[in-house]
BAMARVO-161595 format. One line per field, with one value per atom (N, C-alpha, C): atom name; residue number from 1; y, z, x; chain; residue in three letters. Coordinates in steps of 0.001 Angstrom, whole numbers, plus 500000, padded with zeros to 6 digits. Atoms other than C-alpha are relative to their C-alpha. Example, Ala and Ser with C-alpha at 12.3 -4.5 7.8 and 13.67 -1.06 7.14 Angstrom:
<rs>
atom	(N_CA_C_N_CA_C)
nr	(1_1_1_2_2_2)
v	(498810_495500_501200_498810_498940_501090)
w	(500000_507800_500000_499940_507140_500730)
u	(500890_512300_500900_499180_513670_499230)
kette	(A_A_A_A_A_A)
rest	(ALA_ALA_ALA_SER_SER_SER)
</rs>
This chain:
<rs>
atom	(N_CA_C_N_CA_C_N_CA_C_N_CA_C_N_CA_C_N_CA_C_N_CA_C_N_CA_C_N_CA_C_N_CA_C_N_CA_C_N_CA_C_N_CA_C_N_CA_C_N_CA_C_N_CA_C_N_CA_C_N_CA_C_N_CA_C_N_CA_C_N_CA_C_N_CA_C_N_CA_C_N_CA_C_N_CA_C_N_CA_C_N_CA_C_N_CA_C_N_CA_C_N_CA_C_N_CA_C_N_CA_C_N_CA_C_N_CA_C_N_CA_C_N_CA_C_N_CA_C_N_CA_C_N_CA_C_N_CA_C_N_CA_C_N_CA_C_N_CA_C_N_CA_C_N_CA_C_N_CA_C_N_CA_C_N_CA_C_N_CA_C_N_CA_C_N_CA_C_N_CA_C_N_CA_C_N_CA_C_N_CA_C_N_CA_C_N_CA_C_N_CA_C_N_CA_C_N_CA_C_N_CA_C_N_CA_C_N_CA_C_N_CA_C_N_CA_C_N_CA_C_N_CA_C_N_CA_C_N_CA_C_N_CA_C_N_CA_C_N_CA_C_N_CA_C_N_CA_C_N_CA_C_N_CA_C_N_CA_C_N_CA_C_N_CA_C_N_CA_C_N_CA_C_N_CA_C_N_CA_C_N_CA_C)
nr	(1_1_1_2_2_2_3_3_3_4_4_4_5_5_5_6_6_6_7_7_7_8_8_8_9_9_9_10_10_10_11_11_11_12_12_12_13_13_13_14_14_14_15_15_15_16_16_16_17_17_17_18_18_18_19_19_19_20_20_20_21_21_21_22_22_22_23_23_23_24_24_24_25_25_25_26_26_26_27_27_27_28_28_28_29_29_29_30_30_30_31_31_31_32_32_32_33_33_33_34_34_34_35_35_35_36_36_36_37_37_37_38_38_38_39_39_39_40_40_40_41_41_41_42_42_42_43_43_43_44_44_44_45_45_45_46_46_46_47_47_47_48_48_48_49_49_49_50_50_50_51_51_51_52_52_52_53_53_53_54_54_54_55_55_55_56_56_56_57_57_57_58_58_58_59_59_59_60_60_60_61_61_61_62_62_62_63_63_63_64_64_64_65_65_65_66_66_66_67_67_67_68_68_68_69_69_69_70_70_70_71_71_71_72_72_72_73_73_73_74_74_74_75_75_75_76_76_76_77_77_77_78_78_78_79_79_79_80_80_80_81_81_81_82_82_82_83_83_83_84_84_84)
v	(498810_500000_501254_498762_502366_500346_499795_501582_500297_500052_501956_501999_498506_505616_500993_499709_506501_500658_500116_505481_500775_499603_507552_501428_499099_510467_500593_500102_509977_500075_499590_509925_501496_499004_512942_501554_498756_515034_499586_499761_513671_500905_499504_514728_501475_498662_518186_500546_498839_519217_499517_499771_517742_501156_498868_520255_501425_498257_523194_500411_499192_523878_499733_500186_523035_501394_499171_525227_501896_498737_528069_500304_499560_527785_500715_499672_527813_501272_498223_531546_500821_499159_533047_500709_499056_536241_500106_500130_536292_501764_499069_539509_499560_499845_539651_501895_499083_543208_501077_498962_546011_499112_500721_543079_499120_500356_542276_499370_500319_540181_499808_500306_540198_501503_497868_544802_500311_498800_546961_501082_499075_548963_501353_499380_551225_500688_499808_553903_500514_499526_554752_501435_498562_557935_501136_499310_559096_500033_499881_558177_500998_499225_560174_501642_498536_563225_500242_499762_562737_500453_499710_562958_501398_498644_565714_501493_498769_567950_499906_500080_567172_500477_499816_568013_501510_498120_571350_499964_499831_570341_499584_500414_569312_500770_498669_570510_501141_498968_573458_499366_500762_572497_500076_499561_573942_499238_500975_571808_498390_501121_568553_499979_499759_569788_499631_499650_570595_498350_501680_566961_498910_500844_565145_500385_499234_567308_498947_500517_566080_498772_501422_562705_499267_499668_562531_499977_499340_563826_499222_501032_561308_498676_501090_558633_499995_499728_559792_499342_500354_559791_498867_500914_556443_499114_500578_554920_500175_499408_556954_499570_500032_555848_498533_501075_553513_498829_501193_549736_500262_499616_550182_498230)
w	(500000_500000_500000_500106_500847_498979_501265_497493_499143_501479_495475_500315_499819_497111_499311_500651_496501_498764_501436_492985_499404_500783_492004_500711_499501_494199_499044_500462_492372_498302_501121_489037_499649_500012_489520_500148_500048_490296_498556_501231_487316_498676_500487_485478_499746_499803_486632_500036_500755_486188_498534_501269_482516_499177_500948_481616_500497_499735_483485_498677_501508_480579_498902_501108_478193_499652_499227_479645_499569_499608_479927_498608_501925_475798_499457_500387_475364_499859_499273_477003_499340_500520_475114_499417_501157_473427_499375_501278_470107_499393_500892_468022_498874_501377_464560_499433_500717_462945_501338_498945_465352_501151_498296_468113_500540_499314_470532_501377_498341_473977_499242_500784_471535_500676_499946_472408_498646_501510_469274_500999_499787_470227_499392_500487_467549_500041_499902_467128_499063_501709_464402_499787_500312_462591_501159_499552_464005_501865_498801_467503_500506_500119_467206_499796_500102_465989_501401_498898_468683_501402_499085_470977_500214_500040_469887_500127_499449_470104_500900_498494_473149_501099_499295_474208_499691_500067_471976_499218_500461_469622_498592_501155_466581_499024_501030_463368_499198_500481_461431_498605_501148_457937_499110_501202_456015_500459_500285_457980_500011_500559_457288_498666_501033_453836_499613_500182_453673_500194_499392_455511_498808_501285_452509_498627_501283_449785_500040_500006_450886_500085_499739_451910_498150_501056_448380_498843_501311_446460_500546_499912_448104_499599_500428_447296_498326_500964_443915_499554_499940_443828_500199_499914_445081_498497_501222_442375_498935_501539_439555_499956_500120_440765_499426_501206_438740_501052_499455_440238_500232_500320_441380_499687)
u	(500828_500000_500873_499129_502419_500928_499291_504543_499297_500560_501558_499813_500727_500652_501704_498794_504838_500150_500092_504265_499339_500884_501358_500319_499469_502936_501469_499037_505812_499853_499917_504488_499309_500346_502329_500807_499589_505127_500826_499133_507071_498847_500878_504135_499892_500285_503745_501672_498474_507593_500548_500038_507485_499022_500861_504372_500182_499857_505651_500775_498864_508617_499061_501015_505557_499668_500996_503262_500742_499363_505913_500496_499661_507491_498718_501065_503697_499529_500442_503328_501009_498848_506597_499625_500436_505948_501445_499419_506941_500321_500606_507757_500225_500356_506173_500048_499839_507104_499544_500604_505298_499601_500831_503655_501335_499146_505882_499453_500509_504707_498743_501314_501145_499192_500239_501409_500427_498924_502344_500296_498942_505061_500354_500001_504517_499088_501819_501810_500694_500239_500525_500077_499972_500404_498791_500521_497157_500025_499433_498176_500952_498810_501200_499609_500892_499190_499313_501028_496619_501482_499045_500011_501091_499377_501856_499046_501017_498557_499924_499976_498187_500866_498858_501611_500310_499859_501172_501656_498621_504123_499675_500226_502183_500305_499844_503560_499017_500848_501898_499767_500877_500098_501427_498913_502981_501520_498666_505963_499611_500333_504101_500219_499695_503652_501554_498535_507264_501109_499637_508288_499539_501167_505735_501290_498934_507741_501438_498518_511116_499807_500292_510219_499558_500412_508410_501544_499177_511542_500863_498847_514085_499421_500650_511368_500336_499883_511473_501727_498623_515699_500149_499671_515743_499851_500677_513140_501216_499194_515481_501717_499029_518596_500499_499543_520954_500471_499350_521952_501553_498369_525742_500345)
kette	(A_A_A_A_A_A_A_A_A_A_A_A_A_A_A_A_A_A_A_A_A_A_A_A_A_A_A_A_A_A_A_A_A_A_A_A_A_A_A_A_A_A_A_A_A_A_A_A_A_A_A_A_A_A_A_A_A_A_A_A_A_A_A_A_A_A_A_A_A_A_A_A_A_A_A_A_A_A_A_A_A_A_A_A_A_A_A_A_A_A_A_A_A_A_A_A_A_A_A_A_A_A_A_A_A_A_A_A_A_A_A_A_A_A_A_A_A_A_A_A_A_A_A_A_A_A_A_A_A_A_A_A_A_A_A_A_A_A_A_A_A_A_A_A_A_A_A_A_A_A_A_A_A_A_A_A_A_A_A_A_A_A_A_A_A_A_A_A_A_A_A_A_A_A_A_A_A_A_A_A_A_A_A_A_A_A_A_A_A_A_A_A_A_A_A_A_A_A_A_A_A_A_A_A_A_A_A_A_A_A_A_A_A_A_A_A_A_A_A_A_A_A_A_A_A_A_A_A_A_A_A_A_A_A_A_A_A_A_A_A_A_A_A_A_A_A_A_A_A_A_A_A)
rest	(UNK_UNK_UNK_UNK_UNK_UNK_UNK_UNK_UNK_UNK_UNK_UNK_UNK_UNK_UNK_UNK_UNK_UNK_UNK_UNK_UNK_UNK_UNK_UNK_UNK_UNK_UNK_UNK_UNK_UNK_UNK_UNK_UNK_UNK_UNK_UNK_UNK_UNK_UNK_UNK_UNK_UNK_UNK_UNK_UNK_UNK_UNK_UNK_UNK_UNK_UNK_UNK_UNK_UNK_UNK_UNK_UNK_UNK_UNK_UNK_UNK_UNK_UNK_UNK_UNK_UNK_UNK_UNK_UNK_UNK_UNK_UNK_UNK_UNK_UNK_UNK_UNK_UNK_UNK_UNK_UNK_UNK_UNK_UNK_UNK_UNK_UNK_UNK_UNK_UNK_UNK_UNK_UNK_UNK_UNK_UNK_UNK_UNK_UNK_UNK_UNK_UNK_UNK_UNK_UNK_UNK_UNK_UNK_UNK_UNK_UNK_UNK_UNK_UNK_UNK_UNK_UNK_UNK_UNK_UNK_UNK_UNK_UNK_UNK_UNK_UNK_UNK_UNK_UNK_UNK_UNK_UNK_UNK_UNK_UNK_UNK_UNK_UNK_UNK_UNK_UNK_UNK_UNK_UNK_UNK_UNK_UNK_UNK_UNK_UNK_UNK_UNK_UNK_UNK_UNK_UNK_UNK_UNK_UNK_UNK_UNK_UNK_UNK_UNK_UNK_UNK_UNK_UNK_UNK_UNK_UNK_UNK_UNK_UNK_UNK_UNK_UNK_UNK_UNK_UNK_UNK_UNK_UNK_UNK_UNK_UNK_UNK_UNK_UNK_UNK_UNK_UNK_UNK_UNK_UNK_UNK_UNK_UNK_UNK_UNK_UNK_UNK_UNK_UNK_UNK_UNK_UNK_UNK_UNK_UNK_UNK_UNK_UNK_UNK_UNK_UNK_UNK_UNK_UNK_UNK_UNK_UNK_UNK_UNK_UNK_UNK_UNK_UNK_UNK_UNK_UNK_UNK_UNK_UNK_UNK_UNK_UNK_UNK_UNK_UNK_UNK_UNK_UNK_UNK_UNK_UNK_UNK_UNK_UNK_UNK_UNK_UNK)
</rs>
């Protein structure tokens, strides 16, 4: 009696410290591009707006503009440029 209670004491813990490291790979956050832990880490554009008004640092119409332009015209340069 007392070898059989051992035994089933004994397999129950082998049991339960093979599915803890299961259990625990199981829970790993992964990152995929922006989700990290299964959070995005990134915010988005209009997040970012909504943040800088808020803070009273949002740009004016004309240095977005201006940011678009240049951004725009190195996009451009890249496209046009030759394979080295």
């Amino acid at each position: 009696m007392e070898s059989t209670r051992f035994r089933i004491l004994a397999m129950a813990l082998t049991f339960a410290l093979l599915a803890a490291p299961a259990a625990a790979v199981a829970q790993t956050p992964t990152r995929e591009g922006n989700i990290w832990g299964w959070r995005d880490h990134q915010p988005t554009m209009a997040q970012t707006r909504q943040s800088e008004e808020a803070a009273g640092v949002a740009p004016t119409p004309e240095q977005s503009d201006a940011s678009s332009a240049t951004v725009d015209q190195l996009y451009r340069e890249l496209l046009h440029r030759s394979p080295d």
